[in-house]
C-alpha positions as CSV (number, residue, x, y, z in Angstrom):
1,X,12.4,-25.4,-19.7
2,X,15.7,-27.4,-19.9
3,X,16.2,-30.7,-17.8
4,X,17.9,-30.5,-14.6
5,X,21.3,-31.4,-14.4
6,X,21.6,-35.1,-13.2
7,X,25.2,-35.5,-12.5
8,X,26.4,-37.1,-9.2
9,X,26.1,-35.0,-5.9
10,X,29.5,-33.6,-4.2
11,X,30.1,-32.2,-1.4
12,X,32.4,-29.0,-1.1
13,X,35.3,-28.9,0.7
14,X,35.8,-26.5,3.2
15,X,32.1,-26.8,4.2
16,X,30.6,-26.4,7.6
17,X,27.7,-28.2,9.4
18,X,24.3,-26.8,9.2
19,X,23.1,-24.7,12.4
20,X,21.8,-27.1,15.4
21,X,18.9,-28.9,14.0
22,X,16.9,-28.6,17.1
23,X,16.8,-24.4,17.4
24,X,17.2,-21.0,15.5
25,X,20.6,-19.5,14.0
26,X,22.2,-17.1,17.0
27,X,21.0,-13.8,16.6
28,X,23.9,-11.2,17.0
29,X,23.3,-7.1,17.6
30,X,25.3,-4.4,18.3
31,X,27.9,-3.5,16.3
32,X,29.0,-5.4,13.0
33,X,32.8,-6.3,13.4
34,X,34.2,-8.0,10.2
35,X,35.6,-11.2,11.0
36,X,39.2,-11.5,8.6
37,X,41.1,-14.3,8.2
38,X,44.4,-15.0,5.7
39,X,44.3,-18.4,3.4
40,X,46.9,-18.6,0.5
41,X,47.8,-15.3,0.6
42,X,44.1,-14.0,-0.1
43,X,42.0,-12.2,2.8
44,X,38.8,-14.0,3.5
45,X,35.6,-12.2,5.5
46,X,33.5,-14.1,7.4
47,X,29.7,-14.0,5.8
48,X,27.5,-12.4,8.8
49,X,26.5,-14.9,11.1
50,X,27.5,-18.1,9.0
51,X,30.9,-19.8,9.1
52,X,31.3,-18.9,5.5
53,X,35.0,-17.5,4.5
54,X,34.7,-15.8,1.7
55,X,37.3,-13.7,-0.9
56,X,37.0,-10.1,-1.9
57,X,35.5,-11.3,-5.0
58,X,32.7,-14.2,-6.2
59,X,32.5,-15.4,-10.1
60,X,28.8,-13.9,-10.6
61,X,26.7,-16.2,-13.3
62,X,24.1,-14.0,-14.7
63,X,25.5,-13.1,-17.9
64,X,26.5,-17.3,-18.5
65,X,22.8,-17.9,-18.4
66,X,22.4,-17.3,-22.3
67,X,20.0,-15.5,-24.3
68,X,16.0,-16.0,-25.2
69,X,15.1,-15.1,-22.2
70,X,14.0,-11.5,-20.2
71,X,16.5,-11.1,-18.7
72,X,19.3,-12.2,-20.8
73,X,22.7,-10.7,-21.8
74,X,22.4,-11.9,-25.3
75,X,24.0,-15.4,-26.6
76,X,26.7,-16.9,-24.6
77,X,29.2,-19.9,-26.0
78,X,28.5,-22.3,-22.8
79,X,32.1,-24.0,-23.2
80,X,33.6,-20.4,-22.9
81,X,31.4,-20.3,-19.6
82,X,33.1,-23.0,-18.6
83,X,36.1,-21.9,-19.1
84,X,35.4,-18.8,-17.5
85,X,34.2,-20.2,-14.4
86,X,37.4,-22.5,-14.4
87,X,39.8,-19.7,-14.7
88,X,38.0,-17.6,-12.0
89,X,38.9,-20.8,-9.3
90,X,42.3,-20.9,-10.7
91,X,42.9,-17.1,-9.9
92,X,41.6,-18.5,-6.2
93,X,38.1,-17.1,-6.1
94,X,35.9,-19.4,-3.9
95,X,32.4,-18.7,-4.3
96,X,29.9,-18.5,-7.2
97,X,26.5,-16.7,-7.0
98,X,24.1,-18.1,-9.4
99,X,20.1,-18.2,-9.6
100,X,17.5,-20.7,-10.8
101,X,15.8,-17.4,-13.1
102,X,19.4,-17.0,-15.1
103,X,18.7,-18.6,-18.0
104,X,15.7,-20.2,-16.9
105,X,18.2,-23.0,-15.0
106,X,20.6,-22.8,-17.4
107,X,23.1,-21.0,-15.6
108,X,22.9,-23.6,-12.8
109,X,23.5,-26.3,-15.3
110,X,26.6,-24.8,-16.5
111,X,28.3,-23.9,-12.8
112,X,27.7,-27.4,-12.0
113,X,29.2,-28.8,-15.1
114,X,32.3,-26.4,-14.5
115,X,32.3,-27.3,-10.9
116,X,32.6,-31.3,-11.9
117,X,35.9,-30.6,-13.7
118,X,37.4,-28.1,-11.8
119,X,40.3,-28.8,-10.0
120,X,39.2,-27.1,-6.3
121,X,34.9,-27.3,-5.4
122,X,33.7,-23.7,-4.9
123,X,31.7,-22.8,-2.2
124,X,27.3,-22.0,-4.7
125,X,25.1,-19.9,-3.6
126,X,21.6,-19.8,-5.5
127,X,18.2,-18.1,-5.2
128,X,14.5,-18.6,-5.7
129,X,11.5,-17.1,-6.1
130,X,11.3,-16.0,-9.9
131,X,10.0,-18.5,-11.9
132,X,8.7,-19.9,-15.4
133,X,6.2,-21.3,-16.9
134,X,6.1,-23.8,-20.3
135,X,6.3,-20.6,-22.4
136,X,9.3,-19.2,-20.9
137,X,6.9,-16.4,-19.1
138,X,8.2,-15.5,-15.8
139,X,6.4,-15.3,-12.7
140,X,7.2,-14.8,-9.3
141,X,5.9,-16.9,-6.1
142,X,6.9,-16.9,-2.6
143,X,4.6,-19.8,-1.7
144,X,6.0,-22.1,0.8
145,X,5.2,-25.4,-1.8
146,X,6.8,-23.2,-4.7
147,X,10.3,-22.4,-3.0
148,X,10.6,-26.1,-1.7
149,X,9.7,-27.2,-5.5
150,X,12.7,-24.7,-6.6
151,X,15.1,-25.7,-3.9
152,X,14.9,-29.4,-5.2
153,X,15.0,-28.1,-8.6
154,X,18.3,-26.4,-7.7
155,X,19.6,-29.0,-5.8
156,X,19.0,-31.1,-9.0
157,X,20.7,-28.9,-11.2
158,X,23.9,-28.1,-9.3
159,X,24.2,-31.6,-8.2
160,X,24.7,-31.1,-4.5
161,X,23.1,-32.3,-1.6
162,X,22.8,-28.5,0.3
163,X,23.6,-25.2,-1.1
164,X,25.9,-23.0,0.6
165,X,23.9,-20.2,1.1
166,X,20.0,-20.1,-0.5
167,X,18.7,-16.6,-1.2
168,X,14.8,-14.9,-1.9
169,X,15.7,-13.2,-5.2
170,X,13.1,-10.5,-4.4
171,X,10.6,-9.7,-1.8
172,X,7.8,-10.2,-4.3
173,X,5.3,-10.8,-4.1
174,X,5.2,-8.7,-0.6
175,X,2.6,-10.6,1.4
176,X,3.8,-13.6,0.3
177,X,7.4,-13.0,2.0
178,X,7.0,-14.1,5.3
179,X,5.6,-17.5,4.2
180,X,8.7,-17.8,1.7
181,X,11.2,-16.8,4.4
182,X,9.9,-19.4,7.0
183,X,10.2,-22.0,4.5
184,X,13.5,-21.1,3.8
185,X,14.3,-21.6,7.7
186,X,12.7,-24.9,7.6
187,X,14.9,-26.0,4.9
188,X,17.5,-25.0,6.3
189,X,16.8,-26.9,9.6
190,X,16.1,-29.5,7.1
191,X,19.7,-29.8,6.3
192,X,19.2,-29.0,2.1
193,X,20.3,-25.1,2.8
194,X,23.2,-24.5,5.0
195,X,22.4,-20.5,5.6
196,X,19.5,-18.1,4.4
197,X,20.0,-14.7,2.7
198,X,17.9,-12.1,0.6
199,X,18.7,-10.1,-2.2
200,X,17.2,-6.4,-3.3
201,X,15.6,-6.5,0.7
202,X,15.1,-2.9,2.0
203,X,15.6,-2.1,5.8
204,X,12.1,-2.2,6.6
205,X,11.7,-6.1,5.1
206,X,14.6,-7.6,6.3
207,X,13.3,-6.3,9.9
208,X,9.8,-8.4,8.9
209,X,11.9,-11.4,7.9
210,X,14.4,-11.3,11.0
211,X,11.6,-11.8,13.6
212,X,11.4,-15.3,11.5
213,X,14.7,-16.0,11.3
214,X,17.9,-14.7,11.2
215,X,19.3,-13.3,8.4
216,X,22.9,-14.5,7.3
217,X,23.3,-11.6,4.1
218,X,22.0,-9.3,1.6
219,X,22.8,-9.2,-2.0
220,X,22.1,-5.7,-2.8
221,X,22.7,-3.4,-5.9
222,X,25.4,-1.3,-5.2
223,X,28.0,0.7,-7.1
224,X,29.2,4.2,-7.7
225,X,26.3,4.5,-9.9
226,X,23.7,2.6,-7.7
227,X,25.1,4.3,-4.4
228,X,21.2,4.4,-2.3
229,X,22.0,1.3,-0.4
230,X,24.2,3.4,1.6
231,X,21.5,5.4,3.3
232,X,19.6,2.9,5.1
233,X,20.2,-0.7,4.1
234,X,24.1,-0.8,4.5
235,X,24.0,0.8,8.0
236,X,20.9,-1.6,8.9
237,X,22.9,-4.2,7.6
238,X,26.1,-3.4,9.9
239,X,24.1,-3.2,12.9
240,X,22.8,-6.4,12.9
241,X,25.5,-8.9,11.8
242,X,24.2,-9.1,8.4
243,X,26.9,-10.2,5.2
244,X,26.4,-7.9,2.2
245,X,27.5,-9.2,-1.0
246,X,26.8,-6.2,-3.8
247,X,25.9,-7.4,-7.1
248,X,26.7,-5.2,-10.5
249,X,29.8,-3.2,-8.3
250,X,30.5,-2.4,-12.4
251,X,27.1,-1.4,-13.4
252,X,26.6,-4.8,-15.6
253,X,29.8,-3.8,-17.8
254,X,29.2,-0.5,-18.2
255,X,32.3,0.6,-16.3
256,X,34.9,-2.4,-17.3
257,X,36.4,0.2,-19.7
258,X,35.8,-2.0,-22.7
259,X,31.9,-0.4,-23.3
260,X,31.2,2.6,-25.9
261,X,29.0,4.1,-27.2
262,X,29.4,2.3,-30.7
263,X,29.3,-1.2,-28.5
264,X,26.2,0.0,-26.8
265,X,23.9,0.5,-29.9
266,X,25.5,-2.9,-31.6
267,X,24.1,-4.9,-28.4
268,X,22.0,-8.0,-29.1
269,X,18.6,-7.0,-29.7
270,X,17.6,-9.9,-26.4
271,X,20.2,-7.7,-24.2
272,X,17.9,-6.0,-21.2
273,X,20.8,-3.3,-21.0
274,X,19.9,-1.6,-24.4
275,X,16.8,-0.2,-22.3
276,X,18.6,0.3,-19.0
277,X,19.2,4.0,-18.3
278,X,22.7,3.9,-17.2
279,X,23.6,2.5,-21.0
280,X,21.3,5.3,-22.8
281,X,21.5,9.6,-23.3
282,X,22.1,11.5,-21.3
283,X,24.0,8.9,-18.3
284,X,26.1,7.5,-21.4
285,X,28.3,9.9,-21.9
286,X,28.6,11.6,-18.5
287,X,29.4,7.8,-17.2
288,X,31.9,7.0,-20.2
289,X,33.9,10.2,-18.9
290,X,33.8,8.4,-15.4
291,X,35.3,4.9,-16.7
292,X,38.0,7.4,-18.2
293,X,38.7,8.7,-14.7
294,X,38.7,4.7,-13.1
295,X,41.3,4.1,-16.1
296,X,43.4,6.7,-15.0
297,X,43.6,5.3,-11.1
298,X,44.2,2.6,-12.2
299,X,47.2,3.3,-13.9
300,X,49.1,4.6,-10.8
301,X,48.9,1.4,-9.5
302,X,49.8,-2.5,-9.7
303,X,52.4,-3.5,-11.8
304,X,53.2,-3.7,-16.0
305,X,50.2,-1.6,-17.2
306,X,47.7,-1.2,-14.3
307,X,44.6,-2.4,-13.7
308,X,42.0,-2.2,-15.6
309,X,38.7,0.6,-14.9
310,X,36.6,-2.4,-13.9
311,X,39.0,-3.5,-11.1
312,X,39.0,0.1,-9.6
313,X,35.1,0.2,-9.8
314,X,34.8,-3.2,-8.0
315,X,37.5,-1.5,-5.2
316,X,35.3,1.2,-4.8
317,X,32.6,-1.0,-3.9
318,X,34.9,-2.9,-0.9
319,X,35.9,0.1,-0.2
320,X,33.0,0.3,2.7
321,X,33.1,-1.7,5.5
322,X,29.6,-3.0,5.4
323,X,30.8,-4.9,2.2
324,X,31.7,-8.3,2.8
325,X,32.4,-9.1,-0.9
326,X,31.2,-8.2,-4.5
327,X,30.3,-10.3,-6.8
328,X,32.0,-10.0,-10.7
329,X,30.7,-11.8,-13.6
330,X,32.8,-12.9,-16.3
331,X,32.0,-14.3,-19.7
332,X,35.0,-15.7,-21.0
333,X,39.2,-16.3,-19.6
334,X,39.9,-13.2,-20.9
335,X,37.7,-10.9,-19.1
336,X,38.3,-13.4,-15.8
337,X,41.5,-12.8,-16.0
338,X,41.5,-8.4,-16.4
339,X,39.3,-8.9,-13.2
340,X,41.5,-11.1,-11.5
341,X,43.4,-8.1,-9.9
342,X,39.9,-6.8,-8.0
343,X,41.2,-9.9,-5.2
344,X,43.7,-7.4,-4.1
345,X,43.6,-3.9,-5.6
346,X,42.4,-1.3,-3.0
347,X,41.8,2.2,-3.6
348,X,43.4,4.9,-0.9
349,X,41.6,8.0,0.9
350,X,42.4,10.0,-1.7
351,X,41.4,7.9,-5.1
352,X,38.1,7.8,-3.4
353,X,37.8,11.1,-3.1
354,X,38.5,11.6,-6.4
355,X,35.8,9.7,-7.8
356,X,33.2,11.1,-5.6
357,X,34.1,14.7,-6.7
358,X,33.8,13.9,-9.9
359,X,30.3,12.6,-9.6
360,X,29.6,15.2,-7.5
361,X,30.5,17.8,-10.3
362,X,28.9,15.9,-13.1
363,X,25.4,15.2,-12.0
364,X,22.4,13.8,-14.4
């Protein structure tokens, strides 16, 4: 395991106060209305019940994590993270959405050496409850002494006093959740969290976990791909005042337009994707086709030569109004930058349409 990150703490502009240390978060029903407000020409939501202003799009810090490791995207030059990371702030993104597992806290390391030297403070949100062990074998634990031990690891790591917004990775293991969820709430009356989320919850467990405490968001998978979410757990989600902020809105770069198959099989044998079904016969192909279609919307619009497939796929994500924001990950400037345009691009009635026919008329 690599050594936490000991630089000096900050705090990040822009950031609220905790909820009333003496009672619960307020616990809003009825029908989710999307709170918008306008800051240097970007449109910010309001995350569910916090006071947490977010833009369309968050710099997501999977992929930055590096290799040897389950779950890894292959090697990753960690100065071309920081760039990345850098460049996404510049473009006026204001959140990051990291977790202790990416990397095995290596991911964490390198937002908060990017955060150090950037020129604005981002607003981190982290997560807990997948963990290692001295071999690099990962484990999961929602034990009340485990997620406090992880919190102070993370707090370590980033270099901050509270995180923004502190996340249950999964709901596993399942009769473990309550306890993790109260503890969560505790450290967030503590002062080291400022809200509470989940991430891959369905309907039925955020219910469990709201008669605890409230829940500010959901980080759900969720893309044209990945649609189920929109069943149960979106409209669950908009009923009760809950944030969603999707992960993978471009199927972990299968639809950025710059995949094929040739790129596919040449992937890093460490790379999880090579075994993901979306990447592999028969999905390939049909979804290849579909990235063709995304490039094709997005040249009718923007300006110079369009936007790229990837921005168009994030768009259709925000296209639903349970979405708060979507989180994009980006490797190096370069890719930052081609997804840069997903702060503003919106597709129209009819693009939608489009791309729903389509997958309509090509199942797999």
């Amino acid at each position: 395991m690599t050594s936490p990150h000991q630089s000096p703490r900050v705090k990040l502009p822009g950031a609220g106060t905790a909820p009333d240390q003496g009672g619960a978060l307020p616990s809003p029903r009825g029908i989710y209305a999307v709170v918008m407000t306008q800051t240097a020409s970007l449109p910010l939501k309001t995350l569910g019940n916090s006071d947490l202003k977010l833009t369309p799009i968050g710099f997501g810090a999977w992929a930055i994590g590096g290799g040897n490791w389950d779950f890894a995207w292959g090697a990753q030059d960690d100065n071309e993270s920081v760039r990345a990371i850098h460049q996404a702030l510049d473009e006026g993104i204001n959140w990051i959405d990291t977790a202790a597992i990416y990397g095995l806290g290596h991911s964490e390391e390198i937002v908060a050496k990017a955060v150090k030297s950037a020129s604005s403070r981002p607003l981190i949100f982290t997560k807990c409850s997948m963990r290692w062990d001295s071999k690099r074998k990962i484990y999961r634990s929602l034990k009340a002494a485990s997620v406090a031990e992880e919190l102070d690891a993370s707090l370590r790591r980033l270099g901050v006093d509270a995180i923004d917004l502190y996340q249950i990775h999964w709901p596993n293991p399942g009769e473990g959740m309550e306890e993790g969820w109260a503890e969560l709430a505790r450290q967030q009356k503590a002062g080291k969290v400022r809200w509470i989320g989940v991430s891959n919850f369905n309907a039925a467990q955020m219910q469990r976990a709201q008669a605890i405490a409230p829940i500010t968001s959901l980080q759900p998978p969720y893309s044209m791909l990945r649609p189920a979410v929109e069943h149960e757990i979106l409209p669950y989600c908009q009923q009760n005042n809950i944030g969603v902020i999707n992960y993978s809105p471009m199927v972990s770069g299968l639809l950025t337009g710059r995949m094929s198959a040739e790129r596919v099989a040449a992937m890093p044998a460490d790379d999880w994707r090579r075994k993901a079904a979306e990447f592999n016969e028969p999905r390939l192909s049909r979804n290849l086709r579909l990235v063709e279609l995304l490039r094709e919307i997005g040249s009718r619009q923007g300006s110079g030569h369009g936007v790229q497939p990837g921005v168009v796929a994030v768009a259709w994500t925000l296209h639903h109004p349970a979405i708060t924001a979507a989180i994009v990950g980006g490797r190096s400037e370069d890719q930052v930058k081609g997804l840069a345009p997903a702060l503003h691009f919106r597709l129209t009635d009819e693009e939608f349409a489009s791309i729903g026919e389509f997958l309509a008329d090509n199942p797999v």
